[in-house]
C-alpha positions as CSV (number, residue, x, y, z in Angstrom):
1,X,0.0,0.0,0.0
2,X,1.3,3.2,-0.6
3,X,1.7,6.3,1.3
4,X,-1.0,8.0,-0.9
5,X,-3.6,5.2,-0.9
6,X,-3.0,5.4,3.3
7,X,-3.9,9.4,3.2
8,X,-6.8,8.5,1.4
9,X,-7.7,5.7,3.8
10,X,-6.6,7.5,7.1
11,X,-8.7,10.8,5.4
12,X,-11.8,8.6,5.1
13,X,-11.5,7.4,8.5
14,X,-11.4,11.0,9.9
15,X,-14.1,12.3,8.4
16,X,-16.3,9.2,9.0
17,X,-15.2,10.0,12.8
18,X,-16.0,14.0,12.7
19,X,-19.5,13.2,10.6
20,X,-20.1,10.4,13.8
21,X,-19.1,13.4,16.6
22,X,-21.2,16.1,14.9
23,X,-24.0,14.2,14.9
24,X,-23.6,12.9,18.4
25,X,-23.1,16.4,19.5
26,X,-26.1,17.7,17.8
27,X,-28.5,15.5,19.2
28,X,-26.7,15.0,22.9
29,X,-29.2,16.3,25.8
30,X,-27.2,14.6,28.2
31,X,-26.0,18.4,28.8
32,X,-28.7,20.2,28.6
33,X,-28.2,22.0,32.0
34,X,-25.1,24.1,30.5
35,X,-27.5,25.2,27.8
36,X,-29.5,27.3,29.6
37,X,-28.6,31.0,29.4
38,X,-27.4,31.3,32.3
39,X,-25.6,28.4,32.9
40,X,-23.8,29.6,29.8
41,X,-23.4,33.3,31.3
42,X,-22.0,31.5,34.2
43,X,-19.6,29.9,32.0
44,X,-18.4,32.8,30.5
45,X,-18.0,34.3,33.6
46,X,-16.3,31.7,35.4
47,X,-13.9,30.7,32.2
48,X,-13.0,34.3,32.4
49,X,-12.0,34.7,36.0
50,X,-10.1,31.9,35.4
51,X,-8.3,33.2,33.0
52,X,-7.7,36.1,35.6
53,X,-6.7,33.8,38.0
54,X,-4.0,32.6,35.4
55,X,-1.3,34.9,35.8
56,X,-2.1,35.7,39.6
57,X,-1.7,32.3,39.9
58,X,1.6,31.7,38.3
59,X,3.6,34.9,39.7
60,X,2.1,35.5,42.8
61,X,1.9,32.0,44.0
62,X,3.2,29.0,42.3
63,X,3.8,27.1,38.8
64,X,1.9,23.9,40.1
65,X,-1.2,26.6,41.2
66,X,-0.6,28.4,37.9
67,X,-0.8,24.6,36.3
68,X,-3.6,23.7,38.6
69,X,-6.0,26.8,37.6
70,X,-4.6,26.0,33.8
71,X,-6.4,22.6,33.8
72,X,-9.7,23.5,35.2
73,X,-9.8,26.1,32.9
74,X,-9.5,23.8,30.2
75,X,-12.1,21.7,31.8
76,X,-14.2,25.1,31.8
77,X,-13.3,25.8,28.1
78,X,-14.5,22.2,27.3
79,X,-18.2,22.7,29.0
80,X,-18.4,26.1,27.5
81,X,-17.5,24.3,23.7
82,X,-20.8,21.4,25.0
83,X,-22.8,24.2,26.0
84,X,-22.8,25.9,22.4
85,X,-22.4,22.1,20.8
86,X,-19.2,23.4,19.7
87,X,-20.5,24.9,16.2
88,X,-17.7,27.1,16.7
89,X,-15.2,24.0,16.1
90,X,-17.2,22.6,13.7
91,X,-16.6,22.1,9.5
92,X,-18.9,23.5,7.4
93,X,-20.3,21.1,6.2
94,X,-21.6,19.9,9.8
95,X,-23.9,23.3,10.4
96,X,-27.3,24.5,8.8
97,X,-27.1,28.1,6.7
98,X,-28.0,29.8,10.6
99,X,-25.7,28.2,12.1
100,X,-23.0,28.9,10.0
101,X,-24.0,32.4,9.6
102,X,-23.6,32.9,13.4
103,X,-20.5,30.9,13.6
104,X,-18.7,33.0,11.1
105,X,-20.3,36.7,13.0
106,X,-18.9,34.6,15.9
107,X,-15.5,34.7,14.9
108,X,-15.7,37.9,13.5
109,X,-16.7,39.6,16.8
110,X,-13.7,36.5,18.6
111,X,-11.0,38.0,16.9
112,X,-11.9,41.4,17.3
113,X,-11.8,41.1,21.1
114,X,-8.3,38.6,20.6
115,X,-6.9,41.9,18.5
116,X,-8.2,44.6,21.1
117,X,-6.8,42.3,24.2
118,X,-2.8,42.0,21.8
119,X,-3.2,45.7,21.4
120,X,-3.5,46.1,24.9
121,X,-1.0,43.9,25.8
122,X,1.0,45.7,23.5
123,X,0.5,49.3,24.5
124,X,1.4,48.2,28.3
125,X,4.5,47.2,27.5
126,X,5.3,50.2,25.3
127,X,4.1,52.2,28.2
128,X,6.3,50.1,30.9
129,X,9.7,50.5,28.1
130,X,8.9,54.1,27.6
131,X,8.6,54.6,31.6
132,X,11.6,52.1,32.7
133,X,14.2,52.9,29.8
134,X,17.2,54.5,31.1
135,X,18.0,55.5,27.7
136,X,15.7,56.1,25.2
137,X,16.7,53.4,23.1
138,X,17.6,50.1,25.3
139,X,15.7,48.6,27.8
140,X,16.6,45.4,29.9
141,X,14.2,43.4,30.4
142,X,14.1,40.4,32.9
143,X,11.7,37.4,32.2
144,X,10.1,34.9,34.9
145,X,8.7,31.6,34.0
146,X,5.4,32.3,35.6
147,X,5.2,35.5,33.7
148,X,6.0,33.2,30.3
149,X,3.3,31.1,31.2
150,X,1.1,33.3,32.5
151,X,1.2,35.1,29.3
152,X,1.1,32.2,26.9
153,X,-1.6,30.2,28.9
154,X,-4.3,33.6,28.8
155,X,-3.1,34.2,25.1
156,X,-4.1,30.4,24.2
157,X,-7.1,30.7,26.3
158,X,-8.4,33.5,24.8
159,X,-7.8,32.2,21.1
160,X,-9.5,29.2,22.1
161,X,-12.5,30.2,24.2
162,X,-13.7,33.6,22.5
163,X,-15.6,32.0,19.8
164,X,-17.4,29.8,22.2
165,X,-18.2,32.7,24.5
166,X,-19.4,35.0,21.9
167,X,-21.6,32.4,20.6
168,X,-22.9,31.4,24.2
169,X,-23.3,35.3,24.7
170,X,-25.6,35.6,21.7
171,X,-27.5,32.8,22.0
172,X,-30.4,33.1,23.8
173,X,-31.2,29.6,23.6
């Protein structure tokens, strides 16, 4: 067998496999309760706080904390993807014409926020070389893990979770 012909195969499987989990997830009530409005407001909420609690957690008390608030908030992030059946993970293919109408203002509105909250980001540190500098032109700057992580683990968070919240903020189920 060649490596094409296994592609092909392994493709096939795949697709079989994401057709199976769309269609389980479509017709799943087993979670129901998070798809109530406000247990997804609460969701939102909480996934947010915890993404608050990242960087707190990491530089003002300690990696396995910082690691500890990272896992539930993945286990957050994955109730808030049930919650909105995750249409914002899903192909096209998978979704009805409303669906994927408000999927795609979803990740419109996602990315906005991601670019406002790197814009941010950025402007604070422009502010922080502009007031620390010594000189006008160098600035030294001293890195801590937890501040690494802290800022890679919200970052990630956020790319991940804003389509999902924006779709369980609009929805009014």
């Amino acid at each position: 067998m060649t490596l094409k012909e296994r592609w092909a195969i392994s493709k096939e499987r795949n697709e079989a496999a994401v057709a199976a989990s769309a269609e389980r997830l479509m017709s799943d009530t087993r979670y129901d309760s998070v798809r109530t409005r406000r247990a997804r407001l609460l969701l939102v909420g909480g996934y947010l706080v915890l993404l608050v609690l990242v960087p707190v957690a990491y530089i003002a008390v300690d990696q396995l904390v910082g690691l500890l608030v990272v896992i539930v908030g993945a286990g957050a992030w994955a109730l808030l993807r049930v919650s909105v059946r995750t249409i914002a993970d899903l192909p096209d293919e998978y979704l009805d014409e409303r669906q994927l109408a408000v999927r795609n203002e979803s990740y419109v509105e996602s990315y906005r926020y991601l670019a406002g909250a790197v814009a941010l980001a950025g402007t604070v540190g422009l502010i922080a070389f502009i007031v620390n500098g010594t000189e006008l032109d160098t600035w030294d700057v001293t890195l801590t893990w937890g501040a690494v992580m802290s800022a890679f683990w919200v970052f990630l968070g956020l790319a991940l979770g804003l389509p999902s919240m924006v779709l369980a903020l609009k929805d009014k189920v």
